[in-house]
C-alpha angles and dihedrals in degrees: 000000000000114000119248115194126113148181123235127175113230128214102290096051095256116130111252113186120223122213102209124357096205091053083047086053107047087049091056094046084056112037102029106019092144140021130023113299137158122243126189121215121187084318103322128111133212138180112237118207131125098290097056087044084065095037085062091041095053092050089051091046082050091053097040102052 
């Protein structure tokens, strides 16, 4: 099994690591799908809008392929 943990960086430029990107996705698809909106993530913050959608999309399609 691929691992899928990554490393993004939040708002405020820190690392925050990621368990499992596809976990990180399908929350997204299903709690901010549209709009600009703020997630928190084990302290860190990030802005959620579309780019950030297909910043996420284009990580799981990395790992994936």
């Amino acid at each position: 099994m691929k691992n899928l943990r990554v490393t993004i960086k939040d708002d405020s430029g820190k690392k925050c690591s990621i368990e499992n990107i596809l976990t990180f996705q399908k929350h997204l698809q299903l709690f901010h799908k549209t709009g600009d909106r703020i997630h928190e993530e084990n302290g860190h913050y990030f802005m959620v809008n579309d780019s950030f959608r297909q910043k996420i999309d284009t990580l799981v399609r990395e790992l994936s392929g």
